[in-house]
C-alpha positions in Angstrom: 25.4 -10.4 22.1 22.0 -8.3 22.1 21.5 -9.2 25.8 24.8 -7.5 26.1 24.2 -4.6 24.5 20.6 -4.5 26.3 22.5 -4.2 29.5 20.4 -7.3 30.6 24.2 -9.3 31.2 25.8 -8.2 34.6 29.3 -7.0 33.6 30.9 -9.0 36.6 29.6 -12.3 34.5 30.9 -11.1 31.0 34.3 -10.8 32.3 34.1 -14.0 33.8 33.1 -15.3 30.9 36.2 -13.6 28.8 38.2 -14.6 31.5 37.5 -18.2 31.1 37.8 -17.8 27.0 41.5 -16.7 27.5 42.3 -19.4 30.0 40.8 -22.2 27.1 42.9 -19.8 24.7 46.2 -19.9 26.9 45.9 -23.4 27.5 45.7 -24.5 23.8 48.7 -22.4 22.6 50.9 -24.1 25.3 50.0 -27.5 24.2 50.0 -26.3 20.6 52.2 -28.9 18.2 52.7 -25.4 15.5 56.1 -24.4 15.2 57.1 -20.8 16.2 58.1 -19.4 13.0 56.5 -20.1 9.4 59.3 -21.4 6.8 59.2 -18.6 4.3 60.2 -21.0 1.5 57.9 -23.5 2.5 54.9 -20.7 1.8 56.5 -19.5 -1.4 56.6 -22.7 -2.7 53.3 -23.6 -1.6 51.7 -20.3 -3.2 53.7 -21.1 -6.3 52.3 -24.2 -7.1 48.8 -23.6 -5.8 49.0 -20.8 -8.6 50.8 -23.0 -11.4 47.8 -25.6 -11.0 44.7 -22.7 -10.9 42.1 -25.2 -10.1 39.8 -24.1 -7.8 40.6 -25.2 -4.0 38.1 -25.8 -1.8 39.1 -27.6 0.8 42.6 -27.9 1.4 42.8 -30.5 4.6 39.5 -31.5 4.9 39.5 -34.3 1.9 36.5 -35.9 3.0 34.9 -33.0 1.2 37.1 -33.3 -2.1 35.6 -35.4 -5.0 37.7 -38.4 -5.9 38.5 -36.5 -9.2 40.3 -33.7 -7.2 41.9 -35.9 -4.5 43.6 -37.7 -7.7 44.1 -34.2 -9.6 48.4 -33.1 -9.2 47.8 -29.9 -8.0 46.2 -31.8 -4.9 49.4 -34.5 -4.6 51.6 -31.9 -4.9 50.1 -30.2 -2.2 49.5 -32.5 0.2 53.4 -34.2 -0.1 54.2 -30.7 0.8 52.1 -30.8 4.2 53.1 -34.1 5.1 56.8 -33.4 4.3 57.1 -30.1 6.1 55.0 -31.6 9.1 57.4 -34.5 9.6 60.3 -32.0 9.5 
């Protein structure tokens, strides 16, 4: 970024560059498995219960980081039958 903004990058490369970026960017929203829309109930009961349970979430998806205590805790089962359910929808 300062080489940039010291002029010492050719313009012609940086819009290759950005060009290339939003190829990579294309490419991975057209093989994207996301749906299109987000279920608004899905979110309001996701929110609800991550609020209902107030223990501090560090992590959500990565459980390699979560202490065994936490991956046992409800708040965390709760969650996760969530993802798995809506994702097998």
């Amino acid at each position: 970024m300062l080489q940039i903004k010291r002029g010492e990058v050719p313009l012609d490369k940086i819009i290759e560059d950005v060009e290339k970026e939003i190829s990579g960017l294309k490419e991975l929203y057209d093989n994207s498995n996301l749906p299109e829309e987000v279920d608004p109930l899905f979110v309001k009961e996701l929110l609800l219960n991550i609020r209902k349970y107030k223990e501090p979430i560090k992590t959500i998806g990565v459980s390699s980081e979560l202490t065994e205590e936490e991956k046992n805790s409800e708040w965390y089962s709760i969650l996760r039958s969530q993802i798995c359910t809506k994702n097998t929808k």
